[in-house]
N, C-alpha and C positions, 0 to 999 in steps of 0.2 A: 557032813562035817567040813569044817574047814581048817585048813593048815594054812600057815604060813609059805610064800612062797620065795619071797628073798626079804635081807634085812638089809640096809644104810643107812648108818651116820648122814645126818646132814646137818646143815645150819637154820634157825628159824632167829626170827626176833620177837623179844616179849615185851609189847608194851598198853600204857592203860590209856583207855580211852573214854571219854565222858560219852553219857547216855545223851543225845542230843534231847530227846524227847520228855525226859526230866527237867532239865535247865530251858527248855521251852516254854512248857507248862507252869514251870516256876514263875518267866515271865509274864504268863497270861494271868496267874494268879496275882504277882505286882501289876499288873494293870489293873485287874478291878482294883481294889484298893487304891491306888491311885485316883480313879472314876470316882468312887467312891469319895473319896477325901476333897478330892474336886468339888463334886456335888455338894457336900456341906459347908464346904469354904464360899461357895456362891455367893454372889447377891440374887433377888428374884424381883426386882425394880422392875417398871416397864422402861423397855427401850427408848430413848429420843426418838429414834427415827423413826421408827414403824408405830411404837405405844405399844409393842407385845410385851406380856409377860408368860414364859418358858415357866412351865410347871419340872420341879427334882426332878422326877422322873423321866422326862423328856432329856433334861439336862445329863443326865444320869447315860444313857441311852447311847447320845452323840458323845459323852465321854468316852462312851465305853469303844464304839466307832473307831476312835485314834489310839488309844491306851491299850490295848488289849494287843492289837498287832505290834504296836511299839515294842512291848513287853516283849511278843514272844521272838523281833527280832532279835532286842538285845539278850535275851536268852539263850537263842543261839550264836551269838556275835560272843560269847561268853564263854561257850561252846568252846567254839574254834580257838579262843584264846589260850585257855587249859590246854587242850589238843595240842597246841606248839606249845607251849610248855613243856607238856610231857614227854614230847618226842625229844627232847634232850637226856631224857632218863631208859631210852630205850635199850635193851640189856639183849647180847646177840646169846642165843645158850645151842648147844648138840645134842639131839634128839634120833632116836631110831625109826625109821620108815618104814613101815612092815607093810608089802603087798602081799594083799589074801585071794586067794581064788575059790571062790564055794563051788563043792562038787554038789550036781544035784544027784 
């Protein structure tokens, strides 16, 4: 069993903090789309210089190469922004400490 072995008051602070890995993934998701909206906005002309023509998918591809990281930096650049926002809301509250010691 275990008892409690002393109790104090102390101080903690309670505050909210965004999920980085939500607001990440959010941006990785606005990146494809992005790629994607890229991709169809295209031309597929050949080039002057070389005379290539890049097939969607190719195009799609190396979109996605840039947009995808972009996204999920400003996802967490977004992040962080919330973050100090919300530390202005941080709220100090008094809480009790209870060290336990288990007897075996």
């Amino acid at each position: 069993m275990s008892a409690p072995e002393s109790s104090a008051p102390v101080e903690a602070t309670v505050r909210r903090v965004p999920r980085y890995g939500v607001f990440m993934a959010l941006g990785a998701v606005l990146g494809i789309i992005a790629a994607g909206i890229i991709t169809m906005t295209g031309s597929y002309e050949p080039s002057t210089a070389l005379n290539v023509v890049y097939p969607p998918g190719q195009v799609f591809g190396f979109a996605l190469l840039w947009m995808v990281p972009i996204g999920i930096g400003l996802g967490g650049l977004v992040a962080i922004l919330l973050e100090r926002i919300a530390r202005r809301h941080d709220r100090v509250v008094r809480v009790d400490r209870e060290t336990i010691v288990a007897e075996d």
